[in-house]
KEKE-376133 format. One line per 3 residues: number of its first residue (from 1); their letters; for each residue z, x, y of C-alpha. Coordinates in steps of 0.02 Angstrom, whole numbers, m for minus. Layout:
<atoms>
NUM = a = Z:X:Y  ...
</atoms>
This chain:
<atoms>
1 = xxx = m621:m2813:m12517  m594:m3004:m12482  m722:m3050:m12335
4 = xxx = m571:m3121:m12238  m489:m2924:m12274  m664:m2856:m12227
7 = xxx = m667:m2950:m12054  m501:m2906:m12006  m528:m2729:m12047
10 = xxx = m677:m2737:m11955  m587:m2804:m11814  m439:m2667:m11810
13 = xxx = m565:m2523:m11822  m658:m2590:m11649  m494:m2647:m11559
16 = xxx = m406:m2465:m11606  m567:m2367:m11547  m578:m2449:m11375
19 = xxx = m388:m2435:m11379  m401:m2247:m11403  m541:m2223:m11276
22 = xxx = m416:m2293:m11149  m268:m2221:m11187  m353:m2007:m11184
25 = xxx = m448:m2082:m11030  m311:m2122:m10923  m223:m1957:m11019
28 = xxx = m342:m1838:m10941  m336:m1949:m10783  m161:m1907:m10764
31 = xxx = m143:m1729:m10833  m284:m1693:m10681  m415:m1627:m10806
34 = xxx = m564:m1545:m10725  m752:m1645:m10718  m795:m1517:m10849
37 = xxx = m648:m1571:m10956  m673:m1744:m10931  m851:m1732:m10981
40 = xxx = m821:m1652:m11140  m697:m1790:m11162  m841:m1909:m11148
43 = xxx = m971:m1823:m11265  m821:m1821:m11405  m777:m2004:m11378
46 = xxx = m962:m2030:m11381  m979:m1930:m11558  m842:m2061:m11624
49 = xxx = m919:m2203:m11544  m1093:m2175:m11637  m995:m2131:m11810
52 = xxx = m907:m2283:m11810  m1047:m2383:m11772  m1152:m2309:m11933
55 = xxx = m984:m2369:m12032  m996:m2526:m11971  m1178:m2589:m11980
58 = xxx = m1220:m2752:m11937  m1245:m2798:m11731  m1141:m2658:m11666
61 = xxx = m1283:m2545:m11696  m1369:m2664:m11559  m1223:m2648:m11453
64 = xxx = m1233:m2460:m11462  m1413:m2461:m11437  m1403:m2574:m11274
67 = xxx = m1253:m2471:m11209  m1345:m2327:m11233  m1480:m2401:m11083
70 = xxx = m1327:m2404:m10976  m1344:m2245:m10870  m1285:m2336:m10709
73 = xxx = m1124:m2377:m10776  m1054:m2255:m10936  m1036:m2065:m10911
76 = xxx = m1164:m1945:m10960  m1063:m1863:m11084  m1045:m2019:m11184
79 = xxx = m1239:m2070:m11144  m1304:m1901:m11207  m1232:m1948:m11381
82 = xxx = m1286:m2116:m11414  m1423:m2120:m11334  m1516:m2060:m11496
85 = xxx = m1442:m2203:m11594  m1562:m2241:m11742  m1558:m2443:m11805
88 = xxx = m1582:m2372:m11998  m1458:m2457:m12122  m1467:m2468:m12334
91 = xxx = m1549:m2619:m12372  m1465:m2761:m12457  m1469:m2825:m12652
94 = xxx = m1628:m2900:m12677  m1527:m3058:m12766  m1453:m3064:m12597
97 = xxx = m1603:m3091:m12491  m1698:m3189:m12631  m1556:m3310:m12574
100 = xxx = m1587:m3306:m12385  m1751:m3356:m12434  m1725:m3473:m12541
103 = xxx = m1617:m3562:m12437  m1718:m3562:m12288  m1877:m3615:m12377
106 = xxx = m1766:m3749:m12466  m1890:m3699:m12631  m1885:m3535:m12747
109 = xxx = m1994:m3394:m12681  m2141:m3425:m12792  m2188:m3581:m12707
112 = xxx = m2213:m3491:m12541  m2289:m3324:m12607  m2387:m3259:m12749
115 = xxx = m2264:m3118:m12764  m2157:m2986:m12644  m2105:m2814:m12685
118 = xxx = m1927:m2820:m12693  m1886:m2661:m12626  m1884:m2658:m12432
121 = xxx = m2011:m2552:m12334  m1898:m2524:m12186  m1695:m2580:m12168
124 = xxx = m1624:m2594:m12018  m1452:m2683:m11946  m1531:m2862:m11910
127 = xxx = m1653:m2874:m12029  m1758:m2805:m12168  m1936:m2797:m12216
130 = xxx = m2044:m2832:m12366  m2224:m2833:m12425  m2294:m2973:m12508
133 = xxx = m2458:m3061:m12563  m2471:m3264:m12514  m2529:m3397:m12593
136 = xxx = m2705:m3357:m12528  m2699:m3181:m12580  m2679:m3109:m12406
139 = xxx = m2530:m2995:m12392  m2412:m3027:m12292  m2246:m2935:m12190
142 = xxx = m2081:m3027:m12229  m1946:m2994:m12107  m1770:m3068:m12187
145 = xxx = m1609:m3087:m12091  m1466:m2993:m12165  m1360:m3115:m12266
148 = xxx = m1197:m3058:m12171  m1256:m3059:m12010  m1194:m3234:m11962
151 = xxx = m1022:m3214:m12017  m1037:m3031:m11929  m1074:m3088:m11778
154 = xxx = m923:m3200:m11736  m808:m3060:m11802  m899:m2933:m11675
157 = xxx = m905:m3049:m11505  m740:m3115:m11558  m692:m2904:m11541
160 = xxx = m802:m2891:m11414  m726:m3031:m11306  m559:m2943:m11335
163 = xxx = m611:m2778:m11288  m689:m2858:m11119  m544:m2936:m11081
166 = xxx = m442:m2797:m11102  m553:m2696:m10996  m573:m2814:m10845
169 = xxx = m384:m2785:m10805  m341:m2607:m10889  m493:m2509:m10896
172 = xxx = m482:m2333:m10788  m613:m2388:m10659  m611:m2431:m10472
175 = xxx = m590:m2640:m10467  m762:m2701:m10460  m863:m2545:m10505
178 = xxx = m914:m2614:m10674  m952:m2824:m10703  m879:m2835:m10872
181 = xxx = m889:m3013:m10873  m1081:m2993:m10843  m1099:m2842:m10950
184 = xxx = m1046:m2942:m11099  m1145:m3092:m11077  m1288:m3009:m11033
187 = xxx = m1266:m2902:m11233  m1228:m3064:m11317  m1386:m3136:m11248
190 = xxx = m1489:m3017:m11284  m1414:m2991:m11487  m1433:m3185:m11477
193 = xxx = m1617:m3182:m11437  m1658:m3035:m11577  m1556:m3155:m11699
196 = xxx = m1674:m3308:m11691  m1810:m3248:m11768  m1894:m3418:m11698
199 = xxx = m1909:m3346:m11537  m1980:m3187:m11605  m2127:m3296:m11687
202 = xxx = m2141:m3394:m11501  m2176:m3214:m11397  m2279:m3133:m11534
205 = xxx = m2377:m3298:m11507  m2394:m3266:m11332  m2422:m3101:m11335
208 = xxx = m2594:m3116:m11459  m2642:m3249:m11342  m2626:m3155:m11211
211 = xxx = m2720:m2983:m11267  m2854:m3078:m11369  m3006:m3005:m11264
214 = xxx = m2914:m2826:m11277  m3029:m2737:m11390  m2893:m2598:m11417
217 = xxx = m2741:m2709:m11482  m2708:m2784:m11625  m2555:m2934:m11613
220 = xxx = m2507:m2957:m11812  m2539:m3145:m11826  m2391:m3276:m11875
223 = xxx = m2376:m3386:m12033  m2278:m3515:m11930  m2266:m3626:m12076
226 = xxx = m2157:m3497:m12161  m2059:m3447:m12024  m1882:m3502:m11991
229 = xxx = m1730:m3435:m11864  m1701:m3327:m11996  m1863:m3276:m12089
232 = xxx = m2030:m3207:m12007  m2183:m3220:m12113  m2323:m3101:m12029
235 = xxx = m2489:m3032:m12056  m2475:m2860:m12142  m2534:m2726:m12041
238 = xxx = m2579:m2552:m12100  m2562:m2382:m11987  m2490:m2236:m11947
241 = xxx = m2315:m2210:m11804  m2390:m2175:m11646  m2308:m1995:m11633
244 = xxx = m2392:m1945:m11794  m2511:m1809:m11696  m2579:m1738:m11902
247 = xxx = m2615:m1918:m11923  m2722:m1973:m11776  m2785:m1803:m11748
250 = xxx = m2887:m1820:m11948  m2931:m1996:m11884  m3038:m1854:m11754
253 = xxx = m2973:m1973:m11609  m2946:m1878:m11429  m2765:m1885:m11385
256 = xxx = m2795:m1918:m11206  m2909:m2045:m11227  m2774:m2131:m11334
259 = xxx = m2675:m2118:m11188  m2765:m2187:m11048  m2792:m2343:m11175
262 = xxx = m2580:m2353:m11238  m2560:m2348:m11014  m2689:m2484:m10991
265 = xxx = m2612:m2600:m11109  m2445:m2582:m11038  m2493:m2572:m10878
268 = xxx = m2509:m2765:m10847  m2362:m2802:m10915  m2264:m2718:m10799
271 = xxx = m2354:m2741:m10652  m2420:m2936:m10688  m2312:m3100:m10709
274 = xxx = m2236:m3150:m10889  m2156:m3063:m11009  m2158:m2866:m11063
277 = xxx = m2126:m2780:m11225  m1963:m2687:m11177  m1931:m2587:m11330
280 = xxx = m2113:m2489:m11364  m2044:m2337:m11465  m2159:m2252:m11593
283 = xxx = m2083:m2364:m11732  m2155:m2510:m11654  m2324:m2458:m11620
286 = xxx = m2442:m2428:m11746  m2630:m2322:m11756  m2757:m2374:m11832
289 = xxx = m2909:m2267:m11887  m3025:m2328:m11761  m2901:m2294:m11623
292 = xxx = m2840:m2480:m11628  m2658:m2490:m11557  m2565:m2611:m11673
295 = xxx = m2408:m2689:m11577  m2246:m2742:m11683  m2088:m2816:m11639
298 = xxx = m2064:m2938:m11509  m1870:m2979:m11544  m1813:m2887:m11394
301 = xxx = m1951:m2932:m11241  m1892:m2941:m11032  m1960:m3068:m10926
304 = xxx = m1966:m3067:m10723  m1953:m3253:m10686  m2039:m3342:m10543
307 = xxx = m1858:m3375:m10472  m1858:m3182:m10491  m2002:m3173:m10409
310 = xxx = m1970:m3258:m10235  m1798:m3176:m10211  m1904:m3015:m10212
313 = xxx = m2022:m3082:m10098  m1874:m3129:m9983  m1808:m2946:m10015
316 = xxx = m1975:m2833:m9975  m1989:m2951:m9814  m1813:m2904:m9767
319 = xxx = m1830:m2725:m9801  m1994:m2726:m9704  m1936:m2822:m9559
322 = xxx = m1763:m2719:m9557  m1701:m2904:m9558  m1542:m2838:m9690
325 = xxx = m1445:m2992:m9696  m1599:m3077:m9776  m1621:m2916:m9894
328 = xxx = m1434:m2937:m9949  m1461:m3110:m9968  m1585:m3078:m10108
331 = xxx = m1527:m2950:m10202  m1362:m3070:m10243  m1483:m3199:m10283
334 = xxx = m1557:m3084:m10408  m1398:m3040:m10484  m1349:m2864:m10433
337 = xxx = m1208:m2895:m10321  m1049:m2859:m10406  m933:m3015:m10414
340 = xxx = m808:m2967:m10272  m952:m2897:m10169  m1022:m3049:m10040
343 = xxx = m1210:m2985:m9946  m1125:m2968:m9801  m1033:m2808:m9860
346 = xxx = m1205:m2730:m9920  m1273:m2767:m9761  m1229:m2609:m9669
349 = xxx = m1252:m2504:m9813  m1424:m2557:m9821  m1464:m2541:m9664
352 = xxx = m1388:m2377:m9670  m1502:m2316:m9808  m1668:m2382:m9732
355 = xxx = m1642:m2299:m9574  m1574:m2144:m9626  m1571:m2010:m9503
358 = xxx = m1631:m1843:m9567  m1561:m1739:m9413  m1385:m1761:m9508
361 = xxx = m1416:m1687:m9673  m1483:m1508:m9591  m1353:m1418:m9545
364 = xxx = m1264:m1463:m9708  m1279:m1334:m9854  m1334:m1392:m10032
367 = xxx = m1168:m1462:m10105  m1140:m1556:m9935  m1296:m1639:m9971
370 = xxx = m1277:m1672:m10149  m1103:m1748:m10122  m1186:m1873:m9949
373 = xxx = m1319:m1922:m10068  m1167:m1955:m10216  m1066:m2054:m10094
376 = xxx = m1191:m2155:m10012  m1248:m2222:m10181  m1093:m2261:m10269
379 = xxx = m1045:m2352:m10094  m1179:m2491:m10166  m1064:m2632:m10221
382 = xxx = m1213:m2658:m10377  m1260:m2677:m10537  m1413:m2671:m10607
385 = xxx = m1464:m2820:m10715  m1516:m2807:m10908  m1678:m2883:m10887
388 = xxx = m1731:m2749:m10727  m1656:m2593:m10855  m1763:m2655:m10980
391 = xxx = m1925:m2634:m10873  m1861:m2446:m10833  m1839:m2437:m11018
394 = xxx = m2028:m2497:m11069  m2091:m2398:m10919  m2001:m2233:m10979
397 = xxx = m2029:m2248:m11172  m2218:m2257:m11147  m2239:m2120:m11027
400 = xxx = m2167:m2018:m11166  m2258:m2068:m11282  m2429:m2039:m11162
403 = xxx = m2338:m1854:m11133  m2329:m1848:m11348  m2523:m1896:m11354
406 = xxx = m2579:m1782:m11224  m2457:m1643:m11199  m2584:m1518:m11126
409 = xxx = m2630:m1624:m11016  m2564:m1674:m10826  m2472:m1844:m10868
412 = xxx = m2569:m1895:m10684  m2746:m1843:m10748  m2735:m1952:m10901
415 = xxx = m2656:m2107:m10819  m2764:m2122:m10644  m2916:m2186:m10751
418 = xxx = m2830:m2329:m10831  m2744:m2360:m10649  m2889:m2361:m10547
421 = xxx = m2974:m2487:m10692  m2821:m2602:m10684  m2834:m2594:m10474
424 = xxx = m3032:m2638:m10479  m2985:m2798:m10632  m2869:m2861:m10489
427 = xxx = m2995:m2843:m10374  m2910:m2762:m10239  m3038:m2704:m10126
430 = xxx = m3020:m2640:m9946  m2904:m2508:m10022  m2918:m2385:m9886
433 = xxx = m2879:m2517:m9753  m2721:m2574:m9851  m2661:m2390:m9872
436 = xxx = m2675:m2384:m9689  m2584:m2535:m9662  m2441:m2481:m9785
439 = xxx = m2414:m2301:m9733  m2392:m2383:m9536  m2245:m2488:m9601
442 = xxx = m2045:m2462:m9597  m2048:m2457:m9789  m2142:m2314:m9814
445 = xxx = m2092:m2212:m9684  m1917:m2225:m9756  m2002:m2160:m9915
448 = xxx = m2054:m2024:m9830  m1883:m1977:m9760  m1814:m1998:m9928
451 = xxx = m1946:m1868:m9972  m1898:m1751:m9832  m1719:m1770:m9890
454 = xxx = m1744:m1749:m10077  m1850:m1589:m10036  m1701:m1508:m9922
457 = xxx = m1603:m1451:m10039  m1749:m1344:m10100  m1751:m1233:m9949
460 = xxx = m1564:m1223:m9962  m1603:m1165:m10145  m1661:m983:m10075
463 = xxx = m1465:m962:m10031  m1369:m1007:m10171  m1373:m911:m10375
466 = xxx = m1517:m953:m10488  m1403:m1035:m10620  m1359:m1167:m10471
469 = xxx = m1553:m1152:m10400  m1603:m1222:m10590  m1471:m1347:m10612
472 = xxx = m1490:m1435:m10429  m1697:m1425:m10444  m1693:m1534:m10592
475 = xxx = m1562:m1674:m10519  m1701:m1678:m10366  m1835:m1707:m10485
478 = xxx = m1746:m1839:m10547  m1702:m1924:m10378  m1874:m1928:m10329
481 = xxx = m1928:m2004:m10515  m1786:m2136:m10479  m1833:m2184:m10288
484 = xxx = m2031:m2181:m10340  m1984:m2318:m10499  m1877:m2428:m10386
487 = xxx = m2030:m2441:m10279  m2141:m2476:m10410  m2043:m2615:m10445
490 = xxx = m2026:m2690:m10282  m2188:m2662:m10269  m2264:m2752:m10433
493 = xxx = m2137:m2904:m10398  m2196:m2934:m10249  m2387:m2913:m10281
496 = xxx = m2367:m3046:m10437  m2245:m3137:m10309  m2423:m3157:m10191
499 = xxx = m2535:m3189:m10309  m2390:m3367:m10375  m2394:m3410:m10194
502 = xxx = m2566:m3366:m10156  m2538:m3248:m10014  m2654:m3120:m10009
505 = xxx = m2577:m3016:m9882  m2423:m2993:m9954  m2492:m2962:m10140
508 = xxx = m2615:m2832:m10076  m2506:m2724:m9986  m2380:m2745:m10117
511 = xxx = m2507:m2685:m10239  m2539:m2528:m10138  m2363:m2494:m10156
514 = xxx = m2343:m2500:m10337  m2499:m2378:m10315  m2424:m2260:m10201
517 = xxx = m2273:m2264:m10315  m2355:m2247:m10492  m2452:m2111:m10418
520 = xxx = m2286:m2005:m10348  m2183:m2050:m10494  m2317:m1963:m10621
523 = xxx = m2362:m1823:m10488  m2166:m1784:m10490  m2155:m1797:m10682
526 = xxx = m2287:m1673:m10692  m2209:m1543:m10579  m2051:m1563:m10675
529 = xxx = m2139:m1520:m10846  m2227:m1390:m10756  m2047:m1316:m10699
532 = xxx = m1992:m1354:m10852  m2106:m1259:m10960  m2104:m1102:m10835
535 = xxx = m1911:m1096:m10862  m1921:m1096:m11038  m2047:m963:m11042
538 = xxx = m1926:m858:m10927  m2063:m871:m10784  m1905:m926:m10658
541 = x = m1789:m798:m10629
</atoms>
């Protein structure tokens, strides 16, 4: 097939997929299909989704991949299939990337390296890898750009652009539920960033400069004189995948201890200015015999400016001082207002969320709850900026992977060592005071009455079937896990947002309240395991 054919094919089997997803959308829409119905609908148009991205390659697999983040805005039925999309492609002709090379060296191969294995030791739909020994006999990781990828690109915005446009003005959603225009700039930034392989070299820089006193990390180091936008020339690395359990357990290293130390060295970069690692999945962090934690990957990386970071300053001081117009203010500033949305029409809704009045929610039986707690939320005129999913995403992946290395183990127990080391390196003394101070202010006491609400429903639960009892318990575990990580992150912004302007008060108490919230989010993850593993083993009726 001529590449001009190829493109255009291309082209006609993304344009006739969205197409389709459209057309059985608004079908079902108008036939009055159940939730159930439409669900299913989802999970199949999901299934097709995922299969036509493996017949496609190239950056859609990133597309999929960063769609498949998007919880606040795609169905769950579409979510649940995707969201196991694995970047694994056939690599390409070696004549084909001795060329890449080639060109971007602007010399044949041999000058550069002694040799390279031309068969690639992982594939995937930006770029491939291969060993080889340099010219000082060190070996060396060589990470190659596909050779299609630029002319693949332009062919899959250009479709992409389409499909946007298409969407803004036919798409079977409420007018200004979903920023498409945002949506799409914020994927085509990202796919940018992970196609400049420069920029990969410049954070994996930073990031060994910035762990170089960690004795438990290991930052592969760069060959910047053989890097280019397109080629990325790094130290070779041996170990085993992280959620190899056989392999670190004949190493006779203790899973919890590996743990506490994969927590500690994430911990920072969530809760401390500057960048983070936002996609830490097994793949991309390695295990070394000693128990050395070997970190790979830096194309995609999230980053909480200091812009960011005074715009959450100006938000927790709202919140705190019920003063919502400022609070509204900020979160626009920070990019979750929806275009048509101004602060003025999120000012009552925040105000109605901070001072929400329990006395109103208990008369109401369970599904009069669940539907409030529905409405009030999809009543915020928001959405959620790439960079802040991203920091959910890190967050999420790792306490999995702590959950993989310790599974017998409370999630809380193994964590709270590594926390209460990170608190004393910040030196954040006159704890007790400052967990006084915080638990006496507006913000946590509407914490607490989003506890009280979150746990009515389970004394409704004694009324209603078990299948229903089972199905509602696990959406309130999941409330609770959401409302403790948005306070983590309001909390760590604004302790990193004192420490840039040098107010103390503001990035102690803060820092009590990423505490507080760490500490609630893992205490509710481990009753939900708990739960979880009793139901399994038929212990629930």
């Amino acid at each position: 097939m001529m590449k001009s054919e190829k493109k255009l094919w291309r082209m006609w089997k993304v344009l006739s997929l969205a197409l389709s997803i459209v057309v059985r959308v608004y079908w079902y829409r108008i036939r009055g299909k159940s939730q159930w119905e439409k669900e299913k609908l989802w999970e199949r148009i999901g299934k097709e989704f995922k299969e036509t991205l493996f017949e496609l390659n190239g950056v859609l697999i990133k597309v999929g991949q960063l769609l498949s983040i998007r919880e606040d805005l795609l169905p769950r039925g579409f979510i649940n299939q995707v969201q196991d999309l694995v970047d694994h492609v056939p690599p390409s002709p070696w004549e084909e990337i001795e060329k890449v090379l080639e060109r971007e060296w602007d010399s044949s191969v041999t000058t550069k390296v002694q040799a390279i294995d031309q068969e690639a030791v992982a594939s995937a739909s930006i770029g491939e890898v291969y060993k080889a020994t340099l010219l000082d006999g060190k070996q060396a990781a060589i990470k190659v750009q596909r050779p299609e990828i630029p002319s693949l690109v332009k062919t899959d915005f250009r479709s992409l652009s389409i499909i946007i446009w298409f969407a803004r003005r036919f798409a079977p959603v409420p007018k200004g539920f979903i920023d498409f225009k945002m949506l799409y700039q914020e994927l085509k930034q990202v796919i940018e960033q992970e196609l400049d392989f420069s920029k990969e070299m410049n954070t994996a820089v930073s990031f060994k400069q910035r762990f170089k006193d960690h004795p438990n990390v290991k930052i592969p180091a760069m060959y910047p004189e053989l890097c280019t936008d397109k080629v990325l020339v790094m130290e070779w690395v041996d170990g085993v995948r992280l959620n190899d359990r056989k392999a670190f357990e004949s190493y006779g290293l203790d899973g919890q201890k590996l743990a506490q130390e994969l927590f500690r060295l994430f911990l920072p970069q969530w809760l401390e200015p500057g960048i983070f690692h936002a996609d830490p999945h097994a793949g991309n962090i390695l295990l070394q015999p000693d128990g050395t934690f070997v970190l790979l990957d830096y194309g995609m990386i999230g980053e909480i400016s200091k812009r960011d970071s005074t715009h959450f300053q100006d938000l927790l001081e709202g919140i705190l001082l019920k003063n919502f117009r400022k609070a509204a203010e900020a979160l626009s500033q920070l990019g979750f207002l929806l275009p048509d949305a101004s602060p003025k029409t999120i000012e009552p809704v925040l105000k109605e969320f901070v001072t929400l009045d329990m006395e109103q929610f208990k008369q109401m039986d369970l599904i009069s709850v669940k539907k409030e707690i529905n409405e009030m939320v999809k009543s915020l005129p928001v959405q959620v900026p790439t960079r802040f999913i991203f920091l959910g995403r890190s967050f999420a992946t790792i306490e999995g992977l702590v959950h993989t290395l310790s599974p017998d183990e409370e999630t809380l127990d193994v964590v709270k060592p590594a926390f209460m080391d990170w608190v004393k390196d910040s030196n954040t003394n006159k704890w007790e005071l400052l967990l006084k101070w915080v638990s006496a202010q507006p913000l946590f006491q509407t914490v607490q009455k989003i506890r009280q609400l979150l746990d009515l429903p389970e004394k409704a639960l004694e009324q209603k079937d078990h299948h229903q009892q089972n199905e509602f318990q696990f959406v309130v575990f999941e409330n609770q896990k959401k409302q403790a990580f948005i306070l983590l992150l309001f909390g760590g912004v604004g302790a990193f947002t004192g420490l840039g302007f040098d107010v103390d008060f503001l990035w102690q108490g803060s820092l009590v309240v990423s505490g507080l919230s760490l500490v609630g989010y893992l205490f509710i993850s481990s009753r939900q395991k708990r739960w979880l593993k009793r139901l399994r083993n038929g212990q629930l009726n």
